[in-house]
N, C-alpha and C positions, 0 to 999 in steps of 0.2 A: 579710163582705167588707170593709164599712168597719174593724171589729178587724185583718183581716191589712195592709191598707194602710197603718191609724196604727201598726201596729208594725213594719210596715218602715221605713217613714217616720223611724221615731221612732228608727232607730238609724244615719240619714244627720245629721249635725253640721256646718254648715257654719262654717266658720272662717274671715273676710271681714280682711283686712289690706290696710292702706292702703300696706303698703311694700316685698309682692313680691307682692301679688296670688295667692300661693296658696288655693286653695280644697282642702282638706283634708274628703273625702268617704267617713268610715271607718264599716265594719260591726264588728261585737263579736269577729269572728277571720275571715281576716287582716285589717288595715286597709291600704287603698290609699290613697296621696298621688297626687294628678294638678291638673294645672297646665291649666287650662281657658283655648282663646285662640280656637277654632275658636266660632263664633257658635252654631249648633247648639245645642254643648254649653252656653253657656253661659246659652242658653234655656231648659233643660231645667234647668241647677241655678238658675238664679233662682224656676222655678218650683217646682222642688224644696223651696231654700230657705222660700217662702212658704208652701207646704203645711205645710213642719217648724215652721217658727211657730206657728201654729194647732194644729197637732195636736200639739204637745209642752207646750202651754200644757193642750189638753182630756188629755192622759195625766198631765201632773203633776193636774190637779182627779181622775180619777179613783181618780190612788196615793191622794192625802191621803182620800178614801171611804172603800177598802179597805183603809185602816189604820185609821180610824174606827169602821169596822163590825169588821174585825175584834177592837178593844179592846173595842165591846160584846158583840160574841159571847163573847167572853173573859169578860165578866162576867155574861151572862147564863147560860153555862154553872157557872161559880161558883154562884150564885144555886141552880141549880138542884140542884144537889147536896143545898142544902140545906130547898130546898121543892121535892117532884117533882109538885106541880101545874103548876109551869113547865116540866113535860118539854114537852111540847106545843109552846109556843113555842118551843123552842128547837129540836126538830127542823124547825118550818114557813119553810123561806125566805123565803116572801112578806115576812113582816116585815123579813128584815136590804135584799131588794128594794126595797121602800117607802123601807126609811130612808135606804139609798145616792140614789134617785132624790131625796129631798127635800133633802138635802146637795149632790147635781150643782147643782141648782135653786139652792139655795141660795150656789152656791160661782161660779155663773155668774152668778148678777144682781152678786154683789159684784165681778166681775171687770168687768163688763159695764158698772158703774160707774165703776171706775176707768177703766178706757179713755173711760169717757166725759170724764173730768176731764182724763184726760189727749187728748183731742182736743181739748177747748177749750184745753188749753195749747196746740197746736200750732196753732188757728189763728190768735194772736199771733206765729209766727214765720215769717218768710220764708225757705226752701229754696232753695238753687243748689246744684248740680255741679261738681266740681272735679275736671280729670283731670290727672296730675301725671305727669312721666317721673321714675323714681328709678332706676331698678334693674336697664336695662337694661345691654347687654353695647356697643350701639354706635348711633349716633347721639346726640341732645344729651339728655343725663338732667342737664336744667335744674331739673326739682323739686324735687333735693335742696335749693337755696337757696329756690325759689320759692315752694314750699309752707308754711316757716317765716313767708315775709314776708308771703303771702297771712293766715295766721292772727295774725299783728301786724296787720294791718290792721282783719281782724275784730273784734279787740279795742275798737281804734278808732272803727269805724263802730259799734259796740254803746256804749261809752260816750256816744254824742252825742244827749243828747234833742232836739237840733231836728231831728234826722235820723232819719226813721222813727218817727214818734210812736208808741207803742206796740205796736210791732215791732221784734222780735231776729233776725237774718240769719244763717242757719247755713250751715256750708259740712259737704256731703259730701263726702268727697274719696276716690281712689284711684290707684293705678301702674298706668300705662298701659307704661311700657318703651320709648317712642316705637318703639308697634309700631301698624300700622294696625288692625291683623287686634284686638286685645287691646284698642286704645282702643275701637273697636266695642262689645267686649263690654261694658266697663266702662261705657258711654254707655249701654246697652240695661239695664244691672242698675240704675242710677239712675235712670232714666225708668220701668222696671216694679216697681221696689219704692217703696213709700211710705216718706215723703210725695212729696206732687209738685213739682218741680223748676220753678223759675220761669227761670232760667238755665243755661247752661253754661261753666264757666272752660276751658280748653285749652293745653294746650304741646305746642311739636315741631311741624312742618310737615308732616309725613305725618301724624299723626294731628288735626289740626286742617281737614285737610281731608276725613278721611274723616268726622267728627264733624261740618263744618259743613254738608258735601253732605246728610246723613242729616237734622240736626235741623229742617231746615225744614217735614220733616212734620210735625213737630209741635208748629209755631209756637213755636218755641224761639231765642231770640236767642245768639249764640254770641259769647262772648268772648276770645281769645285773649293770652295774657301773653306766649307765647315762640315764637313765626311768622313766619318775613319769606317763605318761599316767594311771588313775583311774581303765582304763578297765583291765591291768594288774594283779589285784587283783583277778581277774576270777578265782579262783580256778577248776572249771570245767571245762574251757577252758584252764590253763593253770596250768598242775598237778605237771611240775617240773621248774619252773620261781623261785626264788630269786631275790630280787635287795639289794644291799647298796643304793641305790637315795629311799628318801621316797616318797612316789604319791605323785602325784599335788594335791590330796583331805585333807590332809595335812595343805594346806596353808586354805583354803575354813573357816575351825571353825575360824580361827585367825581372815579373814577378816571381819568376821561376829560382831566376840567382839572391834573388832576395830569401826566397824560401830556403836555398840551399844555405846561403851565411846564416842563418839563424837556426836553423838545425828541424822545418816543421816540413813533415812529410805526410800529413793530413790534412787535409783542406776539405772547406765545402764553395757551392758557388750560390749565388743568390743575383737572379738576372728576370731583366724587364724583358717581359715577349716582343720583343722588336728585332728585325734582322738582322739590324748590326749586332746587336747583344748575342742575338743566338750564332753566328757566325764565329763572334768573337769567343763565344763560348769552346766550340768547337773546336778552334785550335788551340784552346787551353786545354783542352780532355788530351787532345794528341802529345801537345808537351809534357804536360803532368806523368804523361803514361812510360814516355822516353824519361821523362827524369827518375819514374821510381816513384812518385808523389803521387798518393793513394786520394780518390776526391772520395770524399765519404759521401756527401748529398749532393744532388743539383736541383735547388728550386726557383718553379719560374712564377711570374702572377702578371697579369693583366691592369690592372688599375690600383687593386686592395693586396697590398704587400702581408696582411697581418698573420693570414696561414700561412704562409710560407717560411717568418719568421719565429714562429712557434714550432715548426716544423724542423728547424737550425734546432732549437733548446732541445728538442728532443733527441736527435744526431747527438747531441752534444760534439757541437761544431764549435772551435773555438778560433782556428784562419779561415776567414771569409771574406770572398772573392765577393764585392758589388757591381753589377752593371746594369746601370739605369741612369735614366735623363735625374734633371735636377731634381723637376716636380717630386719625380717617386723618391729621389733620394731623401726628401726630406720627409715623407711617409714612415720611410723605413725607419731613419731614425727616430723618430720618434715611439716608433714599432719596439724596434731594438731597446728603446729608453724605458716602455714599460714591461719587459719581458727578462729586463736587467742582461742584456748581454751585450755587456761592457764594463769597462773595467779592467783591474790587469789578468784577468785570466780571457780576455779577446783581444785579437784583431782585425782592422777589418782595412781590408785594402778597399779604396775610393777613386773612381775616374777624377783624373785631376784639372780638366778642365770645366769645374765650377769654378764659379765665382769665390773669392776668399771670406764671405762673408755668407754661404748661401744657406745655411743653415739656421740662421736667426734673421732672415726677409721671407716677407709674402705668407706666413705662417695661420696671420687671421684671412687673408684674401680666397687660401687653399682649405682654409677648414682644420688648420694641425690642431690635433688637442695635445700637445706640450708647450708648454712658456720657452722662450728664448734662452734660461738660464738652463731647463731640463735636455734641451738640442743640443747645448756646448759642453753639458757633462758629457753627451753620450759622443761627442764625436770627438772629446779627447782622447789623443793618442793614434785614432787613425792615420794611413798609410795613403797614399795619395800617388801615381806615378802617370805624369803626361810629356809630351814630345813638347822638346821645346819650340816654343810658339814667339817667346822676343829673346832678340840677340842678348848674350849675355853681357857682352863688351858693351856699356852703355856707353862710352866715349867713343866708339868705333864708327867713323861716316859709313853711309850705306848708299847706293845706286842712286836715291834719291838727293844724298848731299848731306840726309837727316842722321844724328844716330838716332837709336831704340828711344833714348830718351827725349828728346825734340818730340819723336811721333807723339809719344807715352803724352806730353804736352800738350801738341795740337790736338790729341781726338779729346780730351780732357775739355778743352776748350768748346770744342765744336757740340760735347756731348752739355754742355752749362747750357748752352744755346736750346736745343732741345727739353730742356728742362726736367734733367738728369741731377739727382744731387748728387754729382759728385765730390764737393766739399764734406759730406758726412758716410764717406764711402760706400753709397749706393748705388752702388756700380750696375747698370745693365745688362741685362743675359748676354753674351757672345763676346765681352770685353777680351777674355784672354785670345780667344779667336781673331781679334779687330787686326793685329797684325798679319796675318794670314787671309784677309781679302785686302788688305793695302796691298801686298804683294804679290798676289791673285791678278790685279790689276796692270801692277809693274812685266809681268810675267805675258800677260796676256799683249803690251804696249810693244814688248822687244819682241816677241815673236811677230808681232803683225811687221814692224821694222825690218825685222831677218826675211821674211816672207814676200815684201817691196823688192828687199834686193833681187831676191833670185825670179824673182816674176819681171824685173828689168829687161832683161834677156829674152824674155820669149813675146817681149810686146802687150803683154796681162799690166792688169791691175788689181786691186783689192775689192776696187769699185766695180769692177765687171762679177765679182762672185753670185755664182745665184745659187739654189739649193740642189743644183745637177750637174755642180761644175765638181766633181773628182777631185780634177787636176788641184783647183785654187788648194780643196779642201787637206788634198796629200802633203802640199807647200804648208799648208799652217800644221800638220800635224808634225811633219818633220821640224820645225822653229820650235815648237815648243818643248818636242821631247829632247833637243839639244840645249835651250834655255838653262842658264847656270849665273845666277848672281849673287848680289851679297844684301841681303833686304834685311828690314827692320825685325824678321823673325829668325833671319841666319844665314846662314846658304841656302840659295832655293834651288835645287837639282832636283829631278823625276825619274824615278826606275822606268826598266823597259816595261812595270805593268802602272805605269801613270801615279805611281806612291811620289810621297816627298821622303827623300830621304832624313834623319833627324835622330839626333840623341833626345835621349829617355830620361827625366828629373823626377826623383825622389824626396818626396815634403813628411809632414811628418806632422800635424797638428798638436800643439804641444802652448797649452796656455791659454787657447782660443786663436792663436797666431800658427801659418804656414812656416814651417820651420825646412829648409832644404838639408838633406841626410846625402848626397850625393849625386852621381849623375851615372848612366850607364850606354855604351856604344856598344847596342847590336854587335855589327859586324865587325867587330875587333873582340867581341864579348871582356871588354874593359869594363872593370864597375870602380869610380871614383869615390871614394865612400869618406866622409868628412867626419865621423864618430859624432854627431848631437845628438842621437836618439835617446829618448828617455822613453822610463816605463813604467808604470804605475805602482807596479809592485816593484822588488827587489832584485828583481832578477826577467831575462824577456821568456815573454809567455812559452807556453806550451801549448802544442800544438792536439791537446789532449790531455783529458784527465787522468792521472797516473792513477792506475788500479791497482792496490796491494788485495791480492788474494790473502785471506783470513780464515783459517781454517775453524770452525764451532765444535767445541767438542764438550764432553760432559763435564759439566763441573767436578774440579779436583775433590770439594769438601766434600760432591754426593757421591763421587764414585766411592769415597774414603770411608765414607759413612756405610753404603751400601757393601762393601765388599769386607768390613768389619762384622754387621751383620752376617752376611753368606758366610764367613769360616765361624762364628761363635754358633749358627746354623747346624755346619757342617760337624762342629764338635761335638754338638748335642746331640745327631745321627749317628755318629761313631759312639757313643758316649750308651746309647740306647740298643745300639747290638750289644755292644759287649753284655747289656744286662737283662739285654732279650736269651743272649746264649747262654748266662751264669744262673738264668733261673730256670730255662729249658724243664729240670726237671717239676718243675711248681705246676699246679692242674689249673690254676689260675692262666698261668703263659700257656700252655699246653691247648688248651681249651681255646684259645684264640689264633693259632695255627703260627706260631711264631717264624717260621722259613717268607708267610707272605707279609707279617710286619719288616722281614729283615728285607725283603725286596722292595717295600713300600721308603724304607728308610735309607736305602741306595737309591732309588728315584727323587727322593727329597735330595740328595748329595748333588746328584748331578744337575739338580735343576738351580740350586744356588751356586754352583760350580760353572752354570753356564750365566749368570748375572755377570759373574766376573768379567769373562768374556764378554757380553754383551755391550760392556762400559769402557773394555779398552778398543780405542779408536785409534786415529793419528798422531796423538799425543806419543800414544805408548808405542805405534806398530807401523812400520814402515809400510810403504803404500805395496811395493812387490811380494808382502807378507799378508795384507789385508785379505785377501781372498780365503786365504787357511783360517785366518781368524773366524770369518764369515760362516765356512764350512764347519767349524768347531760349537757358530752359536746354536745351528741349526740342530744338530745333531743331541747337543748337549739335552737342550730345553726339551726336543720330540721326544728324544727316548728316557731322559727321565719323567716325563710327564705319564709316558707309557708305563714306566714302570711302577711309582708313585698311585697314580689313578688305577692302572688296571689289577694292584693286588688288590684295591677296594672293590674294585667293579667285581671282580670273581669272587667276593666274600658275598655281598648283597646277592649274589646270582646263584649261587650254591643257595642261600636261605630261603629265595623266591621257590630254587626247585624244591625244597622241603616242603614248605607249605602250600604247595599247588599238588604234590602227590596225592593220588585219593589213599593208597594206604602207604604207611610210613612210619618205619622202627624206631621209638622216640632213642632206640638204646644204641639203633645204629651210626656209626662215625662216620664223620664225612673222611674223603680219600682225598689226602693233598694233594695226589699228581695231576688231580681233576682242577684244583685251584691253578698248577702251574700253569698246566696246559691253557690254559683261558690267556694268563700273562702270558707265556710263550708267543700265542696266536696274534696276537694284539703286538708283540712285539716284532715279529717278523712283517704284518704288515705297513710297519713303520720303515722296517728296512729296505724293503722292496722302494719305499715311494721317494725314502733317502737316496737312495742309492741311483735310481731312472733320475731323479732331480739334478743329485750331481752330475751325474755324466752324459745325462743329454743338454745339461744345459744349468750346466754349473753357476756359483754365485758369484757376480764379481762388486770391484768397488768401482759404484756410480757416484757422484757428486754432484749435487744439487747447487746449484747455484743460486744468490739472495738479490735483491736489488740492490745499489749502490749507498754506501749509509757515510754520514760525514763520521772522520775523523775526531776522537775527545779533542785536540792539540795537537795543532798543526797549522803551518803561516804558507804550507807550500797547496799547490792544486792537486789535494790527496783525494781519493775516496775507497774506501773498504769494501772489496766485494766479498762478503762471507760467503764461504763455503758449508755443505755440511755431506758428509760420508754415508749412505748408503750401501747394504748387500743388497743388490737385486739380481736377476737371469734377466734373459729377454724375454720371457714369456713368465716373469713373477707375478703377474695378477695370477695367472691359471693353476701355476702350481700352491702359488698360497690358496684359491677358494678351494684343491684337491683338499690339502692340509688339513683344514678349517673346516670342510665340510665333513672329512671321517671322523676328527675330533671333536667335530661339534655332534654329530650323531651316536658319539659314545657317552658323551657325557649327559646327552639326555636321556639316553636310555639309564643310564646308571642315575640319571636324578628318577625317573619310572619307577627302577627296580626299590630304589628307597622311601620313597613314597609308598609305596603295596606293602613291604616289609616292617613298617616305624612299630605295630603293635607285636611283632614275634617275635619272641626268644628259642633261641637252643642253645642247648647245652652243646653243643658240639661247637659253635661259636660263639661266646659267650661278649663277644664286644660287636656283635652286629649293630645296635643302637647308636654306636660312635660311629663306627663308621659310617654309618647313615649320614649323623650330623657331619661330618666329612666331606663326604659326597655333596651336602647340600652349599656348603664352604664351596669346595672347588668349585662346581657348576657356575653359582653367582657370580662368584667373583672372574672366573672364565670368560662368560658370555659378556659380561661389561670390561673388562680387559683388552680385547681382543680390536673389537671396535674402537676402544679411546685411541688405542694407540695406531693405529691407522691415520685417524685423525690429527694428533697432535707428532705425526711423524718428523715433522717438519721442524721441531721443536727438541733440540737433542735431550733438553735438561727434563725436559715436563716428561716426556715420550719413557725415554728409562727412569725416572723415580716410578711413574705409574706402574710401568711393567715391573718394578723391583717390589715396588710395595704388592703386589698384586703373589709373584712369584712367594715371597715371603709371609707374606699372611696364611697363603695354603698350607708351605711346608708346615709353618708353628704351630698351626692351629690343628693340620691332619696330626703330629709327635705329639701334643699335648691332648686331645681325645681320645687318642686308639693308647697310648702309654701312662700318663700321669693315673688314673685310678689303677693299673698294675702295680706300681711303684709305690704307691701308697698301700694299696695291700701288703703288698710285701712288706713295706716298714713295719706297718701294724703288727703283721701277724710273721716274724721269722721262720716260722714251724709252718708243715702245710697244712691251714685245718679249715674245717668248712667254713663257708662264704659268711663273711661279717657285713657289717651294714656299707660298708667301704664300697663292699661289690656287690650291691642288691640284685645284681643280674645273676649270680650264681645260683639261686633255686628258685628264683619268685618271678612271674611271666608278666605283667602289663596288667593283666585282668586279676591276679592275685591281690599286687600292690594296690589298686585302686577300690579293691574288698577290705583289706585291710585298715587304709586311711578311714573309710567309710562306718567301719564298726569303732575307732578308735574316738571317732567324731560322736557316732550313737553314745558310745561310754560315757562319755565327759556331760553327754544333756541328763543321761541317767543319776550321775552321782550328784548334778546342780540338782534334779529332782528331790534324792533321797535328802542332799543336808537341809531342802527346805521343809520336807515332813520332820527331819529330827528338831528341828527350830520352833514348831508349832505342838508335837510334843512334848518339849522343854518347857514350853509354856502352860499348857495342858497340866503339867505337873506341879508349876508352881502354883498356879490358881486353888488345885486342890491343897495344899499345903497352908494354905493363906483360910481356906474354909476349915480347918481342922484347928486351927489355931482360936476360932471364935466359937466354935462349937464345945459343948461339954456334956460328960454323963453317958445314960446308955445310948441315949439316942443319938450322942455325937459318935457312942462308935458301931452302934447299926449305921449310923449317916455316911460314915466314913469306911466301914464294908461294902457297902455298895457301890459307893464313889469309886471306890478303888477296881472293885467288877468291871464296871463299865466303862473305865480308863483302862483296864487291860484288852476289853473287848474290841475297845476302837484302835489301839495299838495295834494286836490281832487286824485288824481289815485293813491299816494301813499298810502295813506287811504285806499285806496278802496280795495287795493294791500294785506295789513298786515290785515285787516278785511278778507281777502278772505281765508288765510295763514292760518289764525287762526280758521277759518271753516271749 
């Protein structure tokens, strides 16, 4: 059983790389490559691996046996060839048994040895864990720089004999991918494979938090190089985290006082769905909210930034907050690059630990569809603010001897080596980082130093730590959180919640080059501010497009035009009493009831009287006056309409009742008070509906507002939101279809009543026919009126020309049918005498006139008739005139008596003929 397991066993190889993490798990045919990230699995190869350790170690001791024994078999077989008293032994296995067992024995103690020797090498050195992002596909794969500067550092803390007396600090390290799931694994294969790990290093914010939540079981202190995620701060969640990276909350106070020096109290945010992002978010909404700083949007996206980006245009968001790794950074931009927002009417603030060139690398590798030249438009001008990460004093030595610049040097170097071009500044993801695991390392060397000391005293060592030792664990937690020096990134001190403490640097992208605008300290709330900001336009953005409200009002030329018309209108209605009154006593006026033209021509008054109204708006009337005005237009237009229409309506309806009587006085007068009474009627229920409309629910001034329209000239971030003025109630649909619907049913009834009556005349109204064609005026153009302007309400200038032209066509056309043949009478005839052709309505009906035309028409065929018989007897005459001429004697004038007879005879019958025709 044990044989078939070590040679299973012994044909799994695992192949452990620090720089993609593949674990490569191949049998002799086929061989399978698989990439272990699920914890599971990777439990199962760690153990795996450790099995294969040991038992490929006991398989190699057993070949070198079996090759042993078999070379003496080999020779004892020789041997006996030539002595066959050796047959014997050479057939008995026990013997080559024996010798194999004493060689195992043999071949184990010497191993048994070394390992011994080599145990005591190892406990002179001190173990950590290093998890590194290299290699993943997205989030911040900072190891590629960090990992190099981590083992510069090593180098460092191993050359220093005061540092670690007789202890070497090794770093194990491997590629985590900044995956959570994969940094797991990699945290669990260092903690179960020896030796034992005294600490852990960590990069990337998701796996730094799932590595620090975990390591506390087992009293393992957790250091992290490259983290700002806010939630980190957890001290209850997270009892032994450190970081050299100060949190992204950090940058949050800066952005805040940057907002305030420049005057933008609207912002939006635009953030990658990742924890730190959303965390960092969050304490951004809290400050914003304390500062008074309105966030207009906050949009998040998972992989495809490009809704959310469209999503800003539409906010019309013009400060925005970014947080996202590189990758998505350079999405966005390019996002932003075709959505045009950029330029001087944006800005957009930028996590500032990319790289200084990250915008124009890896472009075709990620799939960007922008060119390098379209990436450095769009990121012109952006704001940038990160904790400083290298000492500013580049001449200033550091803990290691090194300044900033020396480091800046050597990783430069180390990174040539790797085959990095850093000669054409293509710098590796995590470069700004690389100083912040060199001192990661430094940090983690003196604490374990401080930690030696005070374990002096109770008889401990570093080397006795195991994953259940408290005590060792509480001795490294208190080292480090007292840890204070002066490294290549600055001073490295940790709050009580494991932060790096650190001032804030403001860059400013300005040419395609990081431009520094100042620096800012937290907790002094000092802002250094150096003035090089520059800004694309003339002046620094705004934080929002300034809206001029634009009020829309009627055109001056149409009101001018239109309200020229209404008084020269209005003059002609005045103009037409007076000569309604001064003829009074004429049978012409008489006859047509002159008191309902004089109220028909006071209804035309008022309804051009309410055009006026209707066209002065804002222009002319202040907005605490608008309301009266509103209440003026309503009243105007109803009750002149009432009054206007309904003396026609009760002329055509008195005619109707005339000729629907079965018997009826042709001699009897109609009784005007019966015409009033109709107007009256019609007019009170105007009032009533006036009246319940105002005062349950009066008119006021609404305004409508337009969408945003550019400015003719203008260099500033203008836009014109037109307005347009409105009377409505709160319940104006209901009351206008009330409106609408009694006037719409009067005026079809009065188009009925005119319709039934077009062939009747009376003498007692002697202009019923006009007002018919009146009636047929108002209705049309009513019914199409009513609707346009509903429609084009929205439209000040269309909306009142319609309605004026509509209003004004009635009046003119109602004075010019029912008056113009009056007025003309009268010129004609100054005296009063019977009906001239002027007024064919005074004694002749419908059925008369069209008797009349009709015999006039017969006439005219009758006398074409007779002149062609006189034309044929003309001829008739000369012919005999022409015989009389050639004839002679008695017989020419018997010839010519008789001629003459029968030429009178046929004269006679044609006579007789055209007399018959004509009867």
């Amino acid at each position: 059983m044990t044989s078939l397991r070590s040679s299973r066993v012994s044909q799994c190889h695992t192949d452990v790389s620090h720089k993609n993490n593949n674990f490569n798990c191949s049998r002799t045919k086929p061989r399978i490559k698989f990439k272990l990230k699920a914890d599971r699995s990777d439990r199962l190869c760690s153990r795996a691996r450790a099995s294969a350790s040991a038992i490929s170690m006991l398989n190699l001791y057993v070949i070198i046996i079996n090759r042993v024994c078999n070379s003496i078999a080999c020779k004892v077989k020789a041997v006996s060839t030539l002595h066959p008293r050796l047959v014997a032994t050479r057939k008995c296995p026990c013997s080559m048994t024996v010798v194999r067992a004493l060689l195992l024995l043999l071949l184990f103690f010497c191993a048994s040895s070394s390992s011994f020797v080599t145990a005591s090498d190892q406990d002179e050195v001190l173990h950590i864990g290093g998890i590194f992002p290299i290699n993943g596909e997205g989030g911040w794969q900072g190891g590629q720089a960090c990992m190099p500067a981590a083992y510069l550092a090593l180098e460092d803390v191993n050359k220093r004999a005061d540092l670690l007396p007789g202890f070497q600090l090794r770093l194990h390290s491997n590629d985590s991918e900044c995956e959570p799931g994969l940094g797991a694994s990699v945290m669990y294969n260092l903690l179960y494979n020896p030796p034992q790990k005294l600490l852990l290093l960590a990069g990337c914010s998701t796996v730094c938090t799932t590595v620090a939540e975990a390591a506390k079981m087992w009293n393992l202190m957790v250091l992290c190089y490259g983290a700002s995620s806010p939630a980190l701060s957890d001290r209850r969640r997270f009892p032994t985290l450190f970081r050299t990276h100060p949190s992204a909350t950090v940058h949050n106070p800066t952005r805040i006082r940057l907002m305030k020096k420049f005057g933008w109290s609207r912002v939006a945010i635009l953030q990658q769905a990742e924890e730190v992002f959303i965390s960092t978010v969050e304490d951004l909404e809290a400050r914003c909210k304390e500062a008074g700083i309105e966030i207009v949007t906050r949009q998040s996206f998972l992989s495809d930034p490009g809704d959310a980006v469209r999503n800003l245009r539409r906010q019309d968001a013009r400060i925005i907050v970014g947080l996202f790794y590189v990758v998505a950074a350079r999405r966005v931009l390019c996002d932003l690059y075709k959505h045009q927002l950029y330029g001087s009417s944006y800005v957009w603030f930028f996590i500032g630990w990319y790289e200084d060139n990250w915008f124009e690398v890896n472009l075709e590798k990620e799939g960007i569809e922008c060119t390098a030249a379209q990436m450095r438009t769009a990121a012109e001008g952006h704001l940038t603010t990160e904790a400083l990460m290298w000492n500013q004093n580049q001449n200033q030595p550091t803990i290691s001897g090194m300044t900033s610049e020396d480091f800046r040097v050597r990783l430069n170097n180390k990174l040539r080596t790797e085959k990095y071009d850093i000669d054409n500044l293509r710098y590796p993801e995590g470069y700004q980082e690389a100083p912040l695991a060199y001192d990661a390392v430094w940090a983690v060397a003196l604490a374990f130093n401080k930690t030696m000391e005070r374990l002096m005293g109770t008889g401990k060592s570093l080397k006795n730590f195991t994953y259940t030792d408290k005590d060792i664990a509480d001795n490294i937690y208190a080292a480090i959180n007292s840890t204070s020096f002066l490294g290549v990134s600055g001073i490295v001190a940790f709050s009580s919640q494991g932060d790096r403490i650190a001032l804030t640097q403001i860059e400013q992208m300005t040419e395609g080059q990081y431009v520094k605008l100042g620096y800012y300290d937290t907790q002094a709330d000092n802002l250094t501010w150096l003035n090089r900001e520059k800004w694309a336009g003339v002046k620094v953005p705004q934080d929002r497009t300034v809206v001029r409200r634009e009020l829309r009002t009627v055109s001056l030329p149409l009101f001018a035009c239109v309200t020229a018309v209404a008084a020269a209108g209005v003059c002609i209605a005045f103009g037409l009493v007076v000569f309604n009154i001064w003829n009074s006593h004429r049978r012409v006026i008489q006859s047509s009831h002159p008191v309902c033209n004089t109220i028909m021509l006071f209804g035309c008054t008022l309804c051009l009287a309410g055009l006026v109204a209707l066209g002065a708006d804002g222009r002319f009337v202040p907005q605490d006056q608008f309301a009266a005005v509103c209440q003026a237009r309503v009243w105007l237009l109803s009750i002149g309409f009432t009054l206007a229409y309904g003396a026609m309506f009760s002329k055509v309806w008195r005619v109707h009742r005339f000729t629907t009587k079965a018997k009826v006085d042709p001699k009897k007068k109609v009784e005007p008070w019966k015409l009033y009474t109709m107007v009256s009627g019609l007019l009170v229920i105007d009032a009533v509906l006036l009246l319940s409309w105002q005062l349950r629910d009066p008119l006021r001034r609404r305004v409508e507002l337009f969408p945003l329209e550019d400015p003719p000239n203008a260099l500033d971030d203008v836009k014109i939101r037109p307005e347009l003025e409105h009377c409505e109630s709160e319940h104006n649909t209901i009351w206008l279809g009330v409106m609408y619907g009694y006037k719409g049913l009067v005026l079809v009834f009065g188009l009925f009543l005119a319709y039934e009556t077009r062939s009747v005349k009376l003498r007692q109204i002697n202009d019923s026919r006009y007002v018919g064609m009146s009636i047929y005026n108002v209705v049309v153009l009513c019914l199409i009126t009513a609707p346009v302007s509903m429609v084009v309400a929205s439209q000040q200038d269309a909306s009142f020309g319609f309605v004026s032209l509509a209003v004004i066509f009635c009046c003119f056309l109602s004075m010019a049918l029912i008056f113009v043949p009056k007025v003309i009478e009268v010129i004609r005839h100054p005296k009063d005498r019977a009906e001239s052709k002027y007024n064919p309505d005074a004694g002749m009906s419908k059925e008369d006139e069209e008797r009349y035309h009709k015999l006039l028409a017969e006439n005219d065929q009758l006398q074409q008739l007779i002149t062609a018989k006189e034309e044929k007897i003309r001829t008739l005459k000369q012919k005999i005139a022409e015989r009389d001429a050639q004839r002679s004697g008695g017989q020419t004038v018997i010839g010519t008596t008789a001629i003459q007879q029968q030429t009178t005879i046929q004269a006679a019958s044609i006579t007789q003929d055209i007399q018959d025709e004509h009867i």
